[in-house]
N, C-alpha and C positions, 0 to 999 in steps of 0.2 A: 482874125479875131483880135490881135493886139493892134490897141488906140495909140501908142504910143501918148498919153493924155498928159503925162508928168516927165520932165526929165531930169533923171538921177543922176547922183555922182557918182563917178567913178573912185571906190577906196583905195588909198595906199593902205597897205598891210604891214604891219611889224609883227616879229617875232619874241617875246618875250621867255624870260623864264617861268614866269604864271599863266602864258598862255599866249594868244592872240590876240593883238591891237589895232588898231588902227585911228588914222592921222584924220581927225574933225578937220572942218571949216577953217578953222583959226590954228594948223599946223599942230594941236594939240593930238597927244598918243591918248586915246581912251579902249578901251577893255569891251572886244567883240561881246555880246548875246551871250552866245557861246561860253565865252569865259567865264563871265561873273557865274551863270549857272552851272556851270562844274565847280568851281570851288567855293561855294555853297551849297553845292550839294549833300544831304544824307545819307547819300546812296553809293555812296565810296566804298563803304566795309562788305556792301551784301558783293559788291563788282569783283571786289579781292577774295571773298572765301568764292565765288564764282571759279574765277581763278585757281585757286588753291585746288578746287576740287576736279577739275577737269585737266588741271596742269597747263603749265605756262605755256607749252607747243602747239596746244590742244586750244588752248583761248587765243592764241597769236593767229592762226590760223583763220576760227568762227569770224574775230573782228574781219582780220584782211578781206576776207571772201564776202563777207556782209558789206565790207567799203567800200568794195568793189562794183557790186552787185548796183547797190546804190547809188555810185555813181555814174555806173551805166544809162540805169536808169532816168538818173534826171536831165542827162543829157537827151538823152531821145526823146525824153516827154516835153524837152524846152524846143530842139528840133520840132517836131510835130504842131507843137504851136506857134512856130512860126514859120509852116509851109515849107520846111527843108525836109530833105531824107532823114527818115530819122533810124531805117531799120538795116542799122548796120554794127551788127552784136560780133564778139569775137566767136568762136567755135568751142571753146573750153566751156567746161560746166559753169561756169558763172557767166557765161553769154548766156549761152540756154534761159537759164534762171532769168535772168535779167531781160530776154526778149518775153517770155512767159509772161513776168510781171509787168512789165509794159502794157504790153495787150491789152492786159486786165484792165488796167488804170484808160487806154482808150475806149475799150467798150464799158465799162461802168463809173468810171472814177472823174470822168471829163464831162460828165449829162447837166451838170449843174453847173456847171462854169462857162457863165453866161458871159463875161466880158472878162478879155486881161488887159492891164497898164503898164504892165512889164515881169520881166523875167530874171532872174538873182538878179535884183536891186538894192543899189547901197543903200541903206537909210540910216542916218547919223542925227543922235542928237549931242549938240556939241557941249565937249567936255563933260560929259556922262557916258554915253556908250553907243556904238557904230554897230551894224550886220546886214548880213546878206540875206534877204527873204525871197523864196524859193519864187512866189508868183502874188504879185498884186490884182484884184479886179473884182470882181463881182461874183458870187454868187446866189443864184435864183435874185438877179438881182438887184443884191445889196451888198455893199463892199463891203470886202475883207482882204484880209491877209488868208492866204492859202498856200500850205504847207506840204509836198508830197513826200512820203514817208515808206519806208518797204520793211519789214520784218521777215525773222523768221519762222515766228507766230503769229497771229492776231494778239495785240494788248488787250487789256481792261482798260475801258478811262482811267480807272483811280490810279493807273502805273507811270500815268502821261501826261505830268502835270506840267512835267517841265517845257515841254513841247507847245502847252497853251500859254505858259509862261512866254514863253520864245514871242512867242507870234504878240502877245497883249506889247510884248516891247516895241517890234519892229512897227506895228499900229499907233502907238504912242509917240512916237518917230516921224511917221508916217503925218502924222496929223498936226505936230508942230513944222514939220518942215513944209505942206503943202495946204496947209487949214481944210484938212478933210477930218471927217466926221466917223470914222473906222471905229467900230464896237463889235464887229465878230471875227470870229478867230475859226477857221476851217484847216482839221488835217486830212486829206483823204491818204486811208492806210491800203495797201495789200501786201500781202503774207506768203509765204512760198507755197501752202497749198489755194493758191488765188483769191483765197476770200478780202474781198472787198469793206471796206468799213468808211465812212463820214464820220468825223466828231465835229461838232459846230459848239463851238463858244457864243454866246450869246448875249445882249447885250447885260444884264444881269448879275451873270458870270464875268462877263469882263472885267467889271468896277472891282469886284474882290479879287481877283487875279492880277489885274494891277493893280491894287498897294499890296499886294501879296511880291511882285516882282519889284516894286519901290526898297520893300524890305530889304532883299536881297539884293540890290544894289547898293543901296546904303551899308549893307554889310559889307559887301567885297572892295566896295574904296576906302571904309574905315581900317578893313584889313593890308587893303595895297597899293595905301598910300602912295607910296613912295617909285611905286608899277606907273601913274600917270603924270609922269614928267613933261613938260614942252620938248617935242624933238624938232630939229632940222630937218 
């Protein structure tokens, strides 16, 4: 199934104190996806009384096991799509979990991904902002950026803004770096009791999601400045 049709680059990563960087084209540190949208986020104070209320052992814990989970996951699902073994979960409850939701995503969450181009790929736009997008290619189709995602619920769209955020970037990237034409934005979610969900950004939606993500950009380098230095 993967064209290998584009080839990407490989990011160097920095570690900053605001967050994740990585080194453009021209040696320049710029500010992963990732970054800029957490520290523009609003959703900081609801994260900490999160916290607050469940206790710091108690929330340390939901994260790890949920990182865990997830990264299980995207591994197998990238295995899989490129004809390797991919069913090979640890024995602890979050193997379990993690093969469970797999499954899910090969029997329903894979029916519409008609073509891939690759699999976490860099996309960099230089001296602005660099990230890794989970899978590029087509849907029914028509290209997009596509995203896989595991909860421990099923979300609402309106909770997931950031996440089509994410992708309008990586597609904007995407499309100065290769002159492709990317206007939808696909997450497919499943949840730990298996339910399956598509969200599809459309082209529509795209145009106000990115300058919705311009903004936010513009914010986080006005704020951190001094975070995108020239590195060696």
């Amino acid at each position: 199934m993967i064209t290998n049709k584009y080839v990407y680059p490989e990011l160097k990563r920095l570690d900053k104190e605001v967050g994740r960087y990585y080194l453009d084209s021209n040696k320049i540190s710029v500010p992963s996806v990732t970054t800029v949208l957490t520290n523009t986020s609003n959703k900081s104070d609801s994260i900490q009384q999160w916290r607050n209320r469940v206790g710091e052992i108690e929330a340390n814990r939901i994260t790890k096991q949920s990182t865990d989970i997830g990264s299980m996951v995207h591994e197998a699902l990238e295995n899989y799509l490129k004809n390797k073994d991919w069913d090979n979960f640890t024995n602890d409850q979050e193997g379990v979990i993690a093969s469970k939701i797999t499954k899910k995503f090969i029997i329903s969450g894979l029916r519409s991904l008609t073509e891939v181009w690759g699999l976490e790929v860099g996309l960099i736009l230089d001296g602005l902002y660099a990230g890794t997008a989970d899978c590029t290619g087509k849907i029914n189709d028509i290209p997009s950026i596509i995203d896989f995602k595991t909860a421990r619920r099923m979300k609402k769209r309106e909770w997931i803004e950031d996440y089509f955020l994410q992708g309008c970037a990586y597609a904007n990237a995407h499309n100065v770096m290769f002159g492709t034409e990317i206007n939808q934005v696909v997450i497919l979610m499943v949840d730990r009791d298996l339910l399956f969900q598509e969200f599809i950004v459309k082209p529509a939606e795209f145009n106000v999601l990115t300058n919705i993500w311009k903004k936010r950009l513009i914010e986080f380098h006005k704020r951190y400045m001094n975070q995108n230095e020239k590195s060696s």
